[in-house]
Each structure stands twice: as C-alpha cells, then as structure tokens.
TORMARVO-726661 format. One record per residue (C-alpha): y negated, z negated, x negated; residue number from 1; chain. Coordinates in pm, whole numbers, plus 50000, padded with zeros to 5 digits. Layout:
% residues N
@Y = Y	Z = Z	X = X	i = NUM	ch = A $
...
***
This chain:
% residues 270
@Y = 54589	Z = 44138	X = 56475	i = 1	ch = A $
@Y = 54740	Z = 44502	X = 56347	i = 2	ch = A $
@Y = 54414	Z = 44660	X = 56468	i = 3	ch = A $
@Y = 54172	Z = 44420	X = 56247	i = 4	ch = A $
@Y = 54379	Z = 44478	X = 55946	i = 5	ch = A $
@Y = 54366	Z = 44845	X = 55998	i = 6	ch = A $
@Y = 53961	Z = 44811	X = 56106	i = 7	ch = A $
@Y = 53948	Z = 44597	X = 55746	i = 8	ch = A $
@Y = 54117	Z = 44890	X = 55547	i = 9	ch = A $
@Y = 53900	Z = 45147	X = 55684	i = 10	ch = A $
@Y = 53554	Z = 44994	X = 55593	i = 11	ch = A $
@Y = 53667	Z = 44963	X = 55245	i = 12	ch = A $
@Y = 53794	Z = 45311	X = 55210	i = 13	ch = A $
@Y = 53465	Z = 45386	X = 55386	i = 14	ch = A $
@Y = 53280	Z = 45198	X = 55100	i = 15	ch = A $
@Y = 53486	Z = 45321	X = 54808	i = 16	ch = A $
@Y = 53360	Z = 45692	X = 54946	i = 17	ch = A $
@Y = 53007	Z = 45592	X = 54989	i = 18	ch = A $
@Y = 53000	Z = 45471	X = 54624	i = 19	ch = A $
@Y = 53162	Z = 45755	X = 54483	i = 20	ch = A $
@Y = 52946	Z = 45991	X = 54653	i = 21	ch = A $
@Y = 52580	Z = 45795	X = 54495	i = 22	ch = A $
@Y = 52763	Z = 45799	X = 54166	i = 23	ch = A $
@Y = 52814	Z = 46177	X = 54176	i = 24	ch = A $
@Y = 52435	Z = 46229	X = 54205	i = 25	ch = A $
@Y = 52303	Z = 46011	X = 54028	i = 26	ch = A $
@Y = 52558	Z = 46231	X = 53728	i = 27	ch = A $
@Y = 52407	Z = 46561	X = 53905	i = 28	ch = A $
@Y = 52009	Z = 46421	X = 53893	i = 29	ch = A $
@Y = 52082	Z = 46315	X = 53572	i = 30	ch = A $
@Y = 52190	Z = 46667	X = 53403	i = 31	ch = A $
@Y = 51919	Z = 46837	X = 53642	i = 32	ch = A $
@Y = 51631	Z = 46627	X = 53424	i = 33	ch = A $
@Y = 51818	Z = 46649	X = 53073	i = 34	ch = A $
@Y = 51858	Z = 47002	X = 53132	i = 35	ch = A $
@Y = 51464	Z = 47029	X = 53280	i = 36	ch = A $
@Y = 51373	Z = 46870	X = 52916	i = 37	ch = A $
@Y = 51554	Z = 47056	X = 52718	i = 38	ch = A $
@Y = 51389	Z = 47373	X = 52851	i = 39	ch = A $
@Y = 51034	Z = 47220	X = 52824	i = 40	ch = A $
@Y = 51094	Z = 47101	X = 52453	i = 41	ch = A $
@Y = 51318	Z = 47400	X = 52317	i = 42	ch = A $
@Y = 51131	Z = 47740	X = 52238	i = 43	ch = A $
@Y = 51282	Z = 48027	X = 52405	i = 44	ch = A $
@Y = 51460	Z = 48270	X = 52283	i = 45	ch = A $
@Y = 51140	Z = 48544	X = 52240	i = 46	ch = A $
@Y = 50949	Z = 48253	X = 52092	i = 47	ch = A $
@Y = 51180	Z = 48166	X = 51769	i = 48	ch = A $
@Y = 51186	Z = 48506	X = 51693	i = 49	ch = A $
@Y = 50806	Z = 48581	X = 51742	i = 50	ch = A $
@Y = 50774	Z = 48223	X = 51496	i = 51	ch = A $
@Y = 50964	Z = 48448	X = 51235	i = 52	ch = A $
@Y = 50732	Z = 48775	X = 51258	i = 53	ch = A $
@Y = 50401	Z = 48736	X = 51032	i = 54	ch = A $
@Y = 50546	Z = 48471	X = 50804	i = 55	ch = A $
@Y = 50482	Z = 48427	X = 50426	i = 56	ch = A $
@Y = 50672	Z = 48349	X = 50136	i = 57	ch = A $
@Y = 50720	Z = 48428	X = 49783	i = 58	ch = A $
@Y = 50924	Z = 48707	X = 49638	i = 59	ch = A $
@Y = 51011	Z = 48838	X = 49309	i = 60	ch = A $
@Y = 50898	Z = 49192	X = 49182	i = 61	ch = A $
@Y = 51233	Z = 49445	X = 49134	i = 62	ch = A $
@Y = 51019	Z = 49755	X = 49066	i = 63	ch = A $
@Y = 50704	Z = 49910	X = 49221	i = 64	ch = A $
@Y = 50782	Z = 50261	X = 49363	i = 65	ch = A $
@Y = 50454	Z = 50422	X = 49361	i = 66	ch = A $
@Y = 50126	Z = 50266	X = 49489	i = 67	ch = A $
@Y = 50199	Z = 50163	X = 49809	i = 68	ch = A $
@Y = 50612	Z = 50123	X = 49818	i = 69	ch = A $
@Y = 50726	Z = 49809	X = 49635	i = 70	ch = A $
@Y = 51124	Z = 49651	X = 49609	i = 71	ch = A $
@Y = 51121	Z = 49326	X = 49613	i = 72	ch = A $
@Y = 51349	Z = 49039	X = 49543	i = 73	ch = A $
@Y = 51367	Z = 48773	X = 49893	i = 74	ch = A $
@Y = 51449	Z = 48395	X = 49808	i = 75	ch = A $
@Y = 51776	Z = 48436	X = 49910	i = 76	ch = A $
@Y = 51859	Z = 48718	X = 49616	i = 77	ch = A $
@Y = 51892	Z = 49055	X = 49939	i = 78	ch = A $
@Y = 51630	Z = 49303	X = 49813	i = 79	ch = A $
@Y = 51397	Z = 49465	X = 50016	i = 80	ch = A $
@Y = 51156	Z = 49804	X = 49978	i = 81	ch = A $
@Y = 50838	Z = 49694	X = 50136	i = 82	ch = A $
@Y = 50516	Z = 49968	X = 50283	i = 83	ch = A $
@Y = 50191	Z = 49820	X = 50203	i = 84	ch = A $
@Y = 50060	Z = 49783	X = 50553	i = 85	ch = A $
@Y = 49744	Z = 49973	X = 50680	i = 86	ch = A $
@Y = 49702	Z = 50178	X = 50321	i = 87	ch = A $
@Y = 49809	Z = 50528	X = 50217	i = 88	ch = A $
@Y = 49793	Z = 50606	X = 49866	i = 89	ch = A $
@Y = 49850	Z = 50964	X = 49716	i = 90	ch = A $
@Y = 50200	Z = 51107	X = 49666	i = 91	ch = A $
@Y = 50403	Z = 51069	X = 49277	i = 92	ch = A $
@Y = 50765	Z = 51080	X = 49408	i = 93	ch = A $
@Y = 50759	Z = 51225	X = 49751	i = 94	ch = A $
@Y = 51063	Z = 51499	X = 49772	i = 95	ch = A $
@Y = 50868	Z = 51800	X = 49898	i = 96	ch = A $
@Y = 50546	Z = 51741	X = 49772	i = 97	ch = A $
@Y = 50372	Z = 51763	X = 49406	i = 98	ch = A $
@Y = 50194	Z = 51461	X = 49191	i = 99	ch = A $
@Y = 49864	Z = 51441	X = 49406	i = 100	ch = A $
@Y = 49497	Z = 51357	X = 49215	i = 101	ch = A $
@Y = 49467	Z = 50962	X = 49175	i = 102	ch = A $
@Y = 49887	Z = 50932	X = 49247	i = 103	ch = A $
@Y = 49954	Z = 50850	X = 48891	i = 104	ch = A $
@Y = 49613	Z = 50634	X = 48896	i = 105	ch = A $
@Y = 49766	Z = 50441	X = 49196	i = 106	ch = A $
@Y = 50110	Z = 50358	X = 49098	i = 107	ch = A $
@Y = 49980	Z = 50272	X = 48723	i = 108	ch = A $
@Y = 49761	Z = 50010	X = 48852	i = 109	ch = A $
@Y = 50024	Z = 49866	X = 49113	i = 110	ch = A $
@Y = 50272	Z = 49874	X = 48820	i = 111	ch = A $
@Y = 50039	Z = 49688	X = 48591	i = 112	ch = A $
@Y = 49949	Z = 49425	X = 48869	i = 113	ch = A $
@Y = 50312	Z = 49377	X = 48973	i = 114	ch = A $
@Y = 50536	Z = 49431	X = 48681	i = 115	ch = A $
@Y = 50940	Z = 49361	X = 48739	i = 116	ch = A $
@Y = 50991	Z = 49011	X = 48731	i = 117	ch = A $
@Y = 50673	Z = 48892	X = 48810	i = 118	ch = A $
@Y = 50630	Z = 48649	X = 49158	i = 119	ch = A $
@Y = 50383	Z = 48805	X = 49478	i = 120	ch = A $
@Y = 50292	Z = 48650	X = 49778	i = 121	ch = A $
@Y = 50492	Z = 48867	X = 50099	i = 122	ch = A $
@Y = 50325	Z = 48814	X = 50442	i = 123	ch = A $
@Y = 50492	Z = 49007	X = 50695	i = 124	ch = A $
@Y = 50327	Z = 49247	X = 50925	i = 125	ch = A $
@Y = 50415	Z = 49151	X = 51388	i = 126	ch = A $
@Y = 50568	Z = 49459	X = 51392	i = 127	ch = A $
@Y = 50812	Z = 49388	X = 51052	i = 128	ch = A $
@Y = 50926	Z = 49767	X = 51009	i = 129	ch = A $
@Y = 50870	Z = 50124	X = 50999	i = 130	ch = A $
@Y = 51072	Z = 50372	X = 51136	i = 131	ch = A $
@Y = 51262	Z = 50399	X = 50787	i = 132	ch = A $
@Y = 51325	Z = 50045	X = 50759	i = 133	ch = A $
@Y = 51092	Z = 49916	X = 50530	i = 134	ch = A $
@Y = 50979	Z = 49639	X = 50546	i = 135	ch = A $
@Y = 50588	Z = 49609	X = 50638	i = 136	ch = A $
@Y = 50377	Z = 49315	X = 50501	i = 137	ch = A $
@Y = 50075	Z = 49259	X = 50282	i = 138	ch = A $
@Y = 50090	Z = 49154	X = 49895	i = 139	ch = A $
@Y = 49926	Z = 48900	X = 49716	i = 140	ch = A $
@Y = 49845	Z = 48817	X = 49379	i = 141	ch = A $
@Y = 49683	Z = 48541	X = 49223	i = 142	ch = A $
@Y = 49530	Z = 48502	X = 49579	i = 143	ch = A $
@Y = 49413	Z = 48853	X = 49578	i = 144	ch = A $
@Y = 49540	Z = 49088	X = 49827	i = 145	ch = A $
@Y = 49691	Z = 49408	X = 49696	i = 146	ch = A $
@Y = 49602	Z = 49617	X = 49968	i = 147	ch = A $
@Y = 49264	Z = 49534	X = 49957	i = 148	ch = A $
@Y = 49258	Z = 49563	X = 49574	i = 149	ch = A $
@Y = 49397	Z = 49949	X = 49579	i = 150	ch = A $
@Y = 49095	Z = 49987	X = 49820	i = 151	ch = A $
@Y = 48840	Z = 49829	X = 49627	i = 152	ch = A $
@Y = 48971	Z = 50126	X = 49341	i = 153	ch = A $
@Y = 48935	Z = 50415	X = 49552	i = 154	ch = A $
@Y = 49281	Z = 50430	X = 49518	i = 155	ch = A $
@Y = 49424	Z = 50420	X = 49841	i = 156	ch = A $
@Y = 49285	Z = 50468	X = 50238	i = 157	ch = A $
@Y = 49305	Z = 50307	X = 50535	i = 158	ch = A $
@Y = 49578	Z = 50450	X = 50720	i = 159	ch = A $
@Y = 49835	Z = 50440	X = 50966	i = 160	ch = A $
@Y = 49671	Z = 50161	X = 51202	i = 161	ch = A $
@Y = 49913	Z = 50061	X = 51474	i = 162	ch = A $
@Y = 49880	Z = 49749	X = 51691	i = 163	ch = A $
@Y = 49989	Z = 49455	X = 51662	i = 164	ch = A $
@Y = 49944	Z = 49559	X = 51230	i = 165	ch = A $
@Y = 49597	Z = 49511	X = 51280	i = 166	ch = A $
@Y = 49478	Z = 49152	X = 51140	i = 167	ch = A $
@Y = 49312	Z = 49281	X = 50824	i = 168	ch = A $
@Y = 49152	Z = 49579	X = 50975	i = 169	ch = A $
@Y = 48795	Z = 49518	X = 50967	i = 170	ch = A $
@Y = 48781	Z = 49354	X = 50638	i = 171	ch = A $
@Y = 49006	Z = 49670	X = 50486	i = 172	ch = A $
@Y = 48773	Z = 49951	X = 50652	i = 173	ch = A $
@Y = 48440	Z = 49770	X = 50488	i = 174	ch = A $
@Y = 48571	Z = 49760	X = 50156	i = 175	ch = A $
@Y = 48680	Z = 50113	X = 50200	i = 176	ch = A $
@Y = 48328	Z = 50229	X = 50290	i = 177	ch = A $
@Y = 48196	Z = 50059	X = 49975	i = 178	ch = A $
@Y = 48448	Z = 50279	X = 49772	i = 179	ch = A $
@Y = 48361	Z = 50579	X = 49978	i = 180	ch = A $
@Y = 47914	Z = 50530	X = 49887	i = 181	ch = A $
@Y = 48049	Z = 50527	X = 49512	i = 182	ch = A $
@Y = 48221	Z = 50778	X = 49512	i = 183	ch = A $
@Y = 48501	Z = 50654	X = 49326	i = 184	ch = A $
@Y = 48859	Z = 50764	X = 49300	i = 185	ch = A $
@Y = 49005	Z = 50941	X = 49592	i = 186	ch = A $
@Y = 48649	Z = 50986	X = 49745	i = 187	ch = A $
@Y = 48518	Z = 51131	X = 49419	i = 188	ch = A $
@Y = 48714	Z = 51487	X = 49525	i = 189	ch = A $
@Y = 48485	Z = 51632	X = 49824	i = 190	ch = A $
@Y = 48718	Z = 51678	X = 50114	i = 191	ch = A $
@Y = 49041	Z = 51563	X = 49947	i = 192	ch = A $
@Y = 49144	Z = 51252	X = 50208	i = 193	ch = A $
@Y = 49143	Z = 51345	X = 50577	i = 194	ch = A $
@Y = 49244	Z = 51184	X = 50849	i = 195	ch = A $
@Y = 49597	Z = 51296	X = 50853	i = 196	ch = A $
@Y = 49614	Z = 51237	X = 50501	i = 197	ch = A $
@Y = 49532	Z = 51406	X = 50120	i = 198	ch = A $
@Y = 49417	Z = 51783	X = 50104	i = 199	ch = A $
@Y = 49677	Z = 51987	X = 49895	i = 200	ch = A $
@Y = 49449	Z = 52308	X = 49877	i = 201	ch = A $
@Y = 49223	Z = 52060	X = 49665	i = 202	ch = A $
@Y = 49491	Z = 51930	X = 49418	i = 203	ch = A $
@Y = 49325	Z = 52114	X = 49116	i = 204	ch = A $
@Y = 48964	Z = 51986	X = 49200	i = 205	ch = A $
@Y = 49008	Z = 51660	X = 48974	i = 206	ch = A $
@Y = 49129	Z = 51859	X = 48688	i = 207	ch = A $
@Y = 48842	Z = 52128	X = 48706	i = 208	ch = A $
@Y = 48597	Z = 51809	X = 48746	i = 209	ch = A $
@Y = 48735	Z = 51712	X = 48401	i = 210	ch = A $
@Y = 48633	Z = 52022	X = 48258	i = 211	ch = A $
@Y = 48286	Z = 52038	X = 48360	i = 212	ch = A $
@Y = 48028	Z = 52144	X = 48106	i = 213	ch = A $
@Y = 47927	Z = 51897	X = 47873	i = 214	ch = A $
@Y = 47568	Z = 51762	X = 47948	i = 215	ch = A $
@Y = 47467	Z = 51979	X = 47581	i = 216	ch = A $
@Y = 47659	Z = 52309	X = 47777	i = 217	ch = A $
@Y = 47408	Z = 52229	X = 48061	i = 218	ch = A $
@Y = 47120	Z = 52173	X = 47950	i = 219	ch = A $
@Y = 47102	Z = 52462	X = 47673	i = 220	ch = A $
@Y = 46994	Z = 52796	X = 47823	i = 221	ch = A $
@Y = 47026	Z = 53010	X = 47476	i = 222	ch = A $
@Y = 47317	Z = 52890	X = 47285	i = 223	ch = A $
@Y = 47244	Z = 53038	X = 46938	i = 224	ch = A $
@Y = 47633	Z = 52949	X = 46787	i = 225	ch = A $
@Y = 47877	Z = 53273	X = 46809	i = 226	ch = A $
@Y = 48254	Z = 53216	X = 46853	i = 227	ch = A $
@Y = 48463	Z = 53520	X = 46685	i = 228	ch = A $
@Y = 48827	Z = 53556	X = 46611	i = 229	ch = A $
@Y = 48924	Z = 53807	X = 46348	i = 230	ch = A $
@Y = 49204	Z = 54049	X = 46301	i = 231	ch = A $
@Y = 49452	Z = 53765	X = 46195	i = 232	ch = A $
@Y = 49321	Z = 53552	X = 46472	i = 233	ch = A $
@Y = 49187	Z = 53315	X = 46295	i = 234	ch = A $
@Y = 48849	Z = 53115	X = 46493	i = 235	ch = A $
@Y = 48553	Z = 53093	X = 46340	i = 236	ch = A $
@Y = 48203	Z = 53006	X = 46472	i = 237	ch = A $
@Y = 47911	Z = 53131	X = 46275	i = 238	ch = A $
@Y = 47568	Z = 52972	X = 46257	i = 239	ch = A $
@Y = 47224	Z = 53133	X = 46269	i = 240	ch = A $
@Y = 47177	Z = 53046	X = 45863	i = 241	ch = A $
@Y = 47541	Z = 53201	X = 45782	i = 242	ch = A $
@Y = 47569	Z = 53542	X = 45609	i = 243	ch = A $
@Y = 47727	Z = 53682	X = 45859	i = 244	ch = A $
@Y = 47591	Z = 53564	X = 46143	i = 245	ch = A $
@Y = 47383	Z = 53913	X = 46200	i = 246	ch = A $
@Y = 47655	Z = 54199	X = 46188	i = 247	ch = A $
@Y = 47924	Z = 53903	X = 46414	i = 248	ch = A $
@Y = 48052	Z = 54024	X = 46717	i = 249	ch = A $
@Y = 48029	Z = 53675	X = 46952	i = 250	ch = A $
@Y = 48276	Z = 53630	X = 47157	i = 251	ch = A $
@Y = 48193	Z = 53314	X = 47286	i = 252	ch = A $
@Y = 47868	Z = 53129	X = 47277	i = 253	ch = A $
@Y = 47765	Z = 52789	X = 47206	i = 254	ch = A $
@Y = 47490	Z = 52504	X = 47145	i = 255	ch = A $
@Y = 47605	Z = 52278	X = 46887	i = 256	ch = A $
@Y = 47913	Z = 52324	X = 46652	i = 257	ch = A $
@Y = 48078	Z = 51999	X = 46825	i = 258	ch = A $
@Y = 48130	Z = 52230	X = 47138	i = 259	ch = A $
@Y = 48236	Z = 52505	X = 46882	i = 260	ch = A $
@Y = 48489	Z = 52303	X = 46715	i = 261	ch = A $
@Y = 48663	Z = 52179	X = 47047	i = 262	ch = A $
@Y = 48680	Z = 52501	X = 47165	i = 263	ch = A $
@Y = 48907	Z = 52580	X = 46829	i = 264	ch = A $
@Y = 48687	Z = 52705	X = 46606	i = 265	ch = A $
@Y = 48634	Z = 52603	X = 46257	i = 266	ch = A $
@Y = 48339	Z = 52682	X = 46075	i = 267	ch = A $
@Y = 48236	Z = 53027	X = 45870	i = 268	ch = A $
@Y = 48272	Z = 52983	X = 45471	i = 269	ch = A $
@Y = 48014	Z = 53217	X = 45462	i = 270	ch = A $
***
C-alpha cells in the first residue's frame, strides 16, 4: 500500500518536471526567433549611419565666405561652414596668401547667387568632412547646382577629387572643358591654374591683359599726335594742324586724341 502511494507521488513529480522543462524551451525558441527577426528587420548599426551620409535638405544662407566656403543655417538653427565639393576657386581671404585674379570675380557671383537669408538646397558629400571640419556637400539653387554654375563661369576648377566624393565627377570635368575652349575666366590667364592649384608668379597677368593696347594703338604704325608736358607740368597733346606742333618735343606718341586724352592730356590752345 505505502509503496503505491509513494510510486503515485513520484510520477507526478516526474510529470510536473517534464512540463516545466517543454515550457522552458518553448520561452528559449521563442526569444531565439524574436531575436532572429529583429536582426533581419533592424538596420545595423553601419547602415543607419551610412542612410545619414549623402542626404539633402534645405538650409538657410548666414554669409558666403568666398567662392567656394559658405555658412549656413541647418533646420535645427546649429550653423555650419560648408566646402563646395570637387571645386577650387581662387584665394580672397586666405591668411598667407594675396587676392588671386578671378577671387573677387568668384566670391561676387557666389554672394549675389546666395545672399544672407536666402534658402539653398545642401546635399551632403559620403565622406561629410574635410580635415578642418567643414562640412562637404553640393549647393543648389533654383535647381541649379552651384558647383557646376562657378564652373560654367570659369570661375572655379575641378579639384580635390577623393573617393567616395565622386558622384558629379564626369558631368563637372565636361563643363569645365567647355570653359577651358573659351577661354573664359580662370583659363583666360595662360598657365595660371595647375594641377596643384593657381600660379602666384602670374598674379599680375590679368591686370596687364587689361591694359593691352587699344585695337586704334594696334593697328596704327605712325601715330602723328605728340604728348608733351611743360615746365609747370601741365599735359598737352598737339595735333599736326596746331602751331606748335613743329618746334614740340613729343614725349609720347599717339593715333587719335581719345588715346591722348586718357593718357592725361588735354588739348593745345594753340
């Protein structure tokens, strides 16, 4: 009798384990496969982050540094100095070096194109900064693309190409060659960009370009107009008619009295 009670409370202790032990996995199997899902469904870690690199959105104009350096206003109010990515244009405020030919030119038109205030389109570069912290990303205006635009001016180059920064490339090396067969802007100086950046030794070239000869200068072998300054150095340019044209020491020549006149000269009363 004692031994089929006891036989009785060990198959039900026996059970009472058996069913604990299924419950416990079944719990285990069930928090392997939520656990499985989770990790098929949720983006890792490096993919939320690469989600955020190369994004767009709109930002508000603080003040345009020169033409390719830009602070910026981000929708939630931090502000940001951005690089223009993949164009150079010539120095206006860098620290050791002068104003460089088509600098002014450069920063004028980004100024007029981006005034404070006004709303551009920011996509961010893969690579979202330079080793000084600004920000890298391409602008965009009305739809146009800044970077491109500064191009399309002769205004800028195509410059400091590092992968992954390299989605625009080909479309931002043709337009450069189109600005490079006219001639225009930066490409208008004979050897002033290189590939490490703007020749210096050249600086003065635009200014002496300026002050070519006027097509009359050129094309007049035997100017007949003399330039003299008298004893109270006073200019005066005497024609072939005047009275005094004959015994005037010339001093400088030229072929029509408007040449004469922006030289300095005024006219003989005689």
């Amino acid at each position: 009798m004692l031994q089929s009670y006891l036989k009785s409370i060990l198959l039900v202790c026996v059970s009472i384990l058996l069913l604990t032990a299924c419950s416990e996995t079944e719990t285990i199997e069930e928090k392997t496969e939520n656990a499985t899902a989770q990790q098929i469904n949720s983006p890792s870690k490096e993919e939320t982050v690469q989600e955020k690199k190369g994004s767009t959105f709109t930002a508000e104009i603080v003040k345009v540094i020169d033409g390719d350096t830009v602070k910026i206003k981000l929708p939630n109010g931090n502000k940001e100095t951005v690089r223009l990515l993949l164009i150079d244009t010539p120095e206006t405020v860098h620290p050791s070096k002068a104003v460089q030919p088509f600098g002014p030119e450069a920063s004028q038109f980004s100024k007029e194109l981006m005034p404070p205030g006004s709303k551009v389109e920011v996509e961010t570069g893969i690579s979202e900064r330079d080793k000084y912290g600004r920000l890298l990303a391409y602008f965009y205006v009305d739809g146009k693309m800044v970077n491109k635009m500064l191009l399309e001016k002769g205004l800028a180059r195509v410059a400091y190409v590092y992968a992954p920064n390299t989605k625009y490339l080909d479309e931002l090396e043709a337009v450069q060659k189109e600005a490079q067969k006219k001639a225009i802007g930066i490409w208008s100086i004979e050897n002033y960009v290189t590939s490490k950046g703007f020749n210096d030794s050249v600086a003065d070239t635009k200014d002496k370009k300026q002050k070519e000869p006027t097509v009359n200068e050129q094309t007049c072998e035997n100017p007949t107009i003399k330039g003299n300054i008298n004893s109270k150095g006073d200019k005066i340019y005497h024609l072939p008619s005047g009275a005094n044209y004959d015994v005037t020491k010339a001093e400088e020549m030229f072929c029509t009295e408007e040449e004469a006149k922006a030289a300095g000269f005024r006219p003989s009363q005689r």
